[in-house]
N, C-alpha and C positions, 0 to 999 in steps of 0.2 A: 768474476771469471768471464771471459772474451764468450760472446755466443759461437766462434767457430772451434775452443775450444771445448765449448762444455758440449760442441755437437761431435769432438772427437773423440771423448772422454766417454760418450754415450756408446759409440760403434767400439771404444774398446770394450768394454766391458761386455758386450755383448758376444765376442769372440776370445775373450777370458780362457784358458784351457781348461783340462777338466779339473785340476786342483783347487778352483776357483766355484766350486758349482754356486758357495753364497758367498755373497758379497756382503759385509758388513754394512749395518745402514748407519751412514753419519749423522749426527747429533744436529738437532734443529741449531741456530745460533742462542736460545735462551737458555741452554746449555751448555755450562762449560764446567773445567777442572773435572775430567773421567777420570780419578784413578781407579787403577785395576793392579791387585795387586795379590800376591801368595804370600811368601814368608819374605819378602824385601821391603824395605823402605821406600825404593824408587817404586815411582808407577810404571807398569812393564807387563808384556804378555806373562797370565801369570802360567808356570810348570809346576802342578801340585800334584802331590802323591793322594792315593786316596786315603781319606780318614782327614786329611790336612784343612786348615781355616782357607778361603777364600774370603776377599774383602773389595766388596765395590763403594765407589762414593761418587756423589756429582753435583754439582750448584745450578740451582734453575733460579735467573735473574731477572724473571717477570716478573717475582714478588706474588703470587698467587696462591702458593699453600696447596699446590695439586697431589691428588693421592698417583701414586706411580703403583704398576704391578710387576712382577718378576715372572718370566721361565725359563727353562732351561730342556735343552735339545740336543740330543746325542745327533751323532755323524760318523758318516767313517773318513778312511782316509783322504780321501778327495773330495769333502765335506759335500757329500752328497746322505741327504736323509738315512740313518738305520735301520733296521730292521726293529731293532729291541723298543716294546713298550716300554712306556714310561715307567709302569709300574718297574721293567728288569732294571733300573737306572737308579731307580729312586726312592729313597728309604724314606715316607712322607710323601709331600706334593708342594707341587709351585703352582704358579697363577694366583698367588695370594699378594697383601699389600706390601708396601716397602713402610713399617711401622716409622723404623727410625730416623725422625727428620726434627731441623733446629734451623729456628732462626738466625742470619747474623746480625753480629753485636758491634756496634761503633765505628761499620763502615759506609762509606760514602755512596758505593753500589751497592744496596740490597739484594741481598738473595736469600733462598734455604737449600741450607745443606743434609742431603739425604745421604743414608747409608745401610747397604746392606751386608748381613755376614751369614758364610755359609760352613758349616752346616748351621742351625736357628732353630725354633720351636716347630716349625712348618716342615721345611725340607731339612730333614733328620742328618742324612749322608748321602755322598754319591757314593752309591756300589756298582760302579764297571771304569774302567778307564778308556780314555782316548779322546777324539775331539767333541768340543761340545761349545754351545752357543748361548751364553746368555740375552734374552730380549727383556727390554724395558717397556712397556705397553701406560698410557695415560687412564686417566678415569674412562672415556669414551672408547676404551680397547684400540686406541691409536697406535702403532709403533713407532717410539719415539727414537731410540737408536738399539744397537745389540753391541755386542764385545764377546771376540773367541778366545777359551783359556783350554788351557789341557788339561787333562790328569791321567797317572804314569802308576802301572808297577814298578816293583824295583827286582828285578828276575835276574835280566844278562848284564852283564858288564862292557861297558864301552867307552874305548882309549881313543882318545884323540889327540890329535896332533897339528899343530898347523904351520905349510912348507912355501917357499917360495914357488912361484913356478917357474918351472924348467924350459916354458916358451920365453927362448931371450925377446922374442917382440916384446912382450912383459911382463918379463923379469921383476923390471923398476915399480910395475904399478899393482900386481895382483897376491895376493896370498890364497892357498890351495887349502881347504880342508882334508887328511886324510884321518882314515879312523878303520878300527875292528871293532866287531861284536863278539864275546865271549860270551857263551850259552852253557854254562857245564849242566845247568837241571833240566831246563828247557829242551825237548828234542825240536830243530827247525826241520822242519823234513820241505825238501825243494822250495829253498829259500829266494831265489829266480821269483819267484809265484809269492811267497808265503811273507817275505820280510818285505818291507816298504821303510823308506827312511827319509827323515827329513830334517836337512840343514840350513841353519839362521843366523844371522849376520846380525849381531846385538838385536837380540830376542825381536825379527822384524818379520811377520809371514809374508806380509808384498813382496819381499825379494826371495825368500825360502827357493832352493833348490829340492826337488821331488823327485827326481826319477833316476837313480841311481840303481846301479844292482850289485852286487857281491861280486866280487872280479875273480874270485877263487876262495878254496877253503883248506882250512888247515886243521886238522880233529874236529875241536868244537867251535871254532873262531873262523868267521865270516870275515873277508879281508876287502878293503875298499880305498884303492891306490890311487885314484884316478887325481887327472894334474889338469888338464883346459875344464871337464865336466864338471869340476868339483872346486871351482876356482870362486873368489869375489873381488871386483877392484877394491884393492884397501883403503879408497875413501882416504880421507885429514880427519887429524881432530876436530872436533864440535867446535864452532863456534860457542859461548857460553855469556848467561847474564845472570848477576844475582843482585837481585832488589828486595832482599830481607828487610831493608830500613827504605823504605819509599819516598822518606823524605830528603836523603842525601844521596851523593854518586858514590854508588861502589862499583864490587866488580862490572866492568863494562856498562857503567850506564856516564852519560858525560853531561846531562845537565835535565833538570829537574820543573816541570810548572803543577799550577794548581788550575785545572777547571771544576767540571762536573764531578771528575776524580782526577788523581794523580797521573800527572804525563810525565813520563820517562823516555828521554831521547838517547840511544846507544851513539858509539862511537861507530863513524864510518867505516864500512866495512871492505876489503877490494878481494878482488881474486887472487885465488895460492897456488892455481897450477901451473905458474910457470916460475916458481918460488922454492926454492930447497925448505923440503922436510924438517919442520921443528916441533918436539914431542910437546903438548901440553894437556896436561889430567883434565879426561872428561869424563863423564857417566853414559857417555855411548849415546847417548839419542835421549836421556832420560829426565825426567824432572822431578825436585821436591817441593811440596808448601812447605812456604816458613814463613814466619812475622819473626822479627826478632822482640818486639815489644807486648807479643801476646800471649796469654795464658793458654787459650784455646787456638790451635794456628788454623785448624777448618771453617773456624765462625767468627774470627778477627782480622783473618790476611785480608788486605783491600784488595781488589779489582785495578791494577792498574793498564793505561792504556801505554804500549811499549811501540816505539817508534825503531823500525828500523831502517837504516840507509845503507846502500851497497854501490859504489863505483863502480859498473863493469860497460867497458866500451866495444868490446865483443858483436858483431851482428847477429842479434837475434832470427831474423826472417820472420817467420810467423810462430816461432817458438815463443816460452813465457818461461818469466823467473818467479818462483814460490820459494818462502821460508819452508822449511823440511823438518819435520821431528816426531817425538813421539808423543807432543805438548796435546796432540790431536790425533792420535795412532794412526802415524803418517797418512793422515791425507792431507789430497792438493785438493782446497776449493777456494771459495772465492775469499775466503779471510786470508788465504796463506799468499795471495797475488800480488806481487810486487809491480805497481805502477811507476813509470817512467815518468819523473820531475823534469820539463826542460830549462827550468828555472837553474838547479843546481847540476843537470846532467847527469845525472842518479836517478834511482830507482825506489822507491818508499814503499811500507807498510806500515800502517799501524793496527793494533789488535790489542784486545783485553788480555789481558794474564794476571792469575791469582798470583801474587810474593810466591816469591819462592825463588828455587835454581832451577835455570833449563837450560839446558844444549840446544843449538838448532843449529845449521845448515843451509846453506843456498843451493837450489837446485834446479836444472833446463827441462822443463815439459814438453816433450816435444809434440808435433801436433797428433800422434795417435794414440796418445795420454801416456806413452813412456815415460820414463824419468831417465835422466843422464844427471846420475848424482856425484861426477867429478868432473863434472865440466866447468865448475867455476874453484871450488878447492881441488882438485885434481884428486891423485889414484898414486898414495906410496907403499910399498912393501912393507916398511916400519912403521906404517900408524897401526897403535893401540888397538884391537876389535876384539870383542869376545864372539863367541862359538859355540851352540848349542849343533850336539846330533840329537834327533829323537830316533826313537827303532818301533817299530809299529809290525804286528804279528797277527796274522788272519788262520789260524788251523783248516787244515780240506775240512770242508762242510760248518766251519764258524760261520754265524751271524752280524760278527761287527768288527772292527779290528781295536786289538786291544796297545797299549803300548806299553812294552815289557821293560824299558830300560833308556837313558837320557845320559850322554856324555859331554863333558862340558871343556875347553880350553879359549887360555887367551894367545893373543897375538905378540905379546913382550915372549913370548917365549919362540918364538918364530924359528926354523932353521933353514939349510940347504942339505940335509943332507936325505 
């Protein structure tokens, strides 16, 4: 990353809103493949009920056999510190080791693959819902990175819907979230104050919209119509690569070497925004491991280095192009930076990635660490996106905020009316 980028990256972060109070600490580079995950297969912020399994895993590629510790940290809504002792949170205790770790077998990059599952012998259950931070700490009580997951009652009921907006300026490129909460047990008493709600654009909190309020009420249903406040450009589909067999070109990979490990060069890539709209199935932002040759696919998928190339003749200024996904729970750092080739007049990356399927994206960093994520694939009404609400309920004189209820829709189902 450019030093006058990462010194603007710095001043953002520093004026972050308040929904922002922590910032996730990103993974040293001998860290890689975070998944985080609830009841999915893809790796994704995970949304778990309580009582439900949680599953972390990660590969450290030093080759050293380091013991990792775990904790975990309540928050409220604007992930600002709790109130509630650990003990109100937690049936058991954390700050203990991460037991479960394995060598890999018959790849070319060495690593060990650790895993942790929750609830475990140590930390029994979480008993409260809401936002919460898992931290990863080394032998020498380092912080080596953290990952935010939720966990949810299931109390109110909440419909979602999602419309085109009704500003013809962009009609063409945004889709609107609208949604109700249904409370029939629950009393909300001055919900202005008491309900908080927060919506995700393929399970992504960087872009989350927070500050919404109930636009009127109907009995027991909280009603929330709003069309600019409640809006997301609808983005393109993902770019995607699947290198399950490392040794040949499949999807999206176009030719193949052998160094220190497997080099995979995709196919070039160019800009879609000024390109009609064509639907192709992605997983949103998401990735899976896979070998196709392996028994075990956590401790046999190889480490491959994946080249990517991207055409865009666009004037930059002092802007930057970064690969975008959730391969790295969207962050832009210096692996995701796309270097300008004057050789072929493109722009390169390369970077390790375990086999598997990932989605990614090109995206314009602008210099006060914005993202403009349809500045190179553009912003259509009909691309694909899923849609989380969450609903998040504070009673006069509660302690923490709980979250009572999670509504979910996709974008195929889009309307106008």
């Amino acid at each position: 990353m450019s030093k006058t980028l990462a010194t603007s990256l710095l001043l953002f972060l520093t004026v972050l809103p308040t929904f922002s109070q922590i910032v996730e600490k990103v993974e040293p580079p001998y860290i890689s493949t975070i998944q985080f995950r609830g009841a999915t297969n893809q790796s994704q912020l995970p949304i778990i009920r309580l009582g439900d399994r949680l599953l972390l895993s990660f590969d450290a590629l030093n080759g050293e056999e380091e013991d990792y510790y775990y904790t975990i940290t309540h928050y409220n809504f604007d992930w600002t510190p709790s109130d509630l002792a650990k003990s109100e949170y937690l049936d058991g205790f954390d700050d203990v080791r991460i037991q479960n770790y394995q060598n890999s077998l018959n790849t070319l990059q060495i690593f060990s693959h650790y895993e942790l599952t929750i609830p475990n012998r140590d930390t029994r259950a979480i008993e409260k819902s809401g936002n919460y931070l898992l931290s990863i700490f080394n032998g020498d009580g380092e912080l080596v990175f953290t990952r935010k997951f939720l966990v949810m009652e299931n109390i109110v009921n909440v419909n979602v819907e999602i419309k085109r907006a009704r500003d013809l300026k962009v009609i063409e490129k945004k889709q609107v979230v609208q949604f109700s909460i249904n409370s029939p047990d629950l009393l909300l008493i001055n919900p202005k104050q008491t309900v908080k709600v927060l919506v995700l654009q393929n399970s992504n909190l960087k872009t989350a919209i927070t500050d919404l309020v109930p636009q009127y009420t109907i009995g027991s249903e909280l009603i929330y119509k709003y069309d600019k406040e409640a809006s997301f450009g609808g983005g393109n589909e993902f770019f995607s690569f699947d290198n399950k067999d490392e040794r040949s070109a499949t999807n999206g990979v176009r030719s193949i070497e052998l160094t220190d490990v497997y080099e995979n060069y995709l196919y070039t890539n160019i800009p879609r925004y000024d390109r009609l709209y064509t639907y192709n199935p992605d997983i949103n932002g998401n990735f899976v491991v896979r070998n196709v040759d392996a028994r075990n696919q956590d401790l046999e998928a190889e480490y491959v280095r994946m080249h990517f190339n991207l055409q865009y003749y666009d004037d930059l200024g002092d802007k930057e192009l970064h690969i975008y996904g959730n391969f790295n729970n969207w962050t832009i750092d210096g692996s995701t930076y796309m270097k300008y080739d004057p050789k072929t007049d493109s722009y390169r990356n390369d970077r390790l990635f375990k086999q598997g399927y990932y989605d990614y994206k090109y995206v314009v960093v602008n210099r006060d660490g914005s993202i403009d994520e349809g500045a190179v694939s553009g912003n259509f009404w009909q691309t694909e996106n899923d849609y989380t609400v969450i609903v998040y309920f504070r009673d006069l004189g509660a302690r923490y905020d709980r979250i009572i209820g999670t509504g979910y829709a996709n974008s195929t189902n889009i309307n106008n009316n």
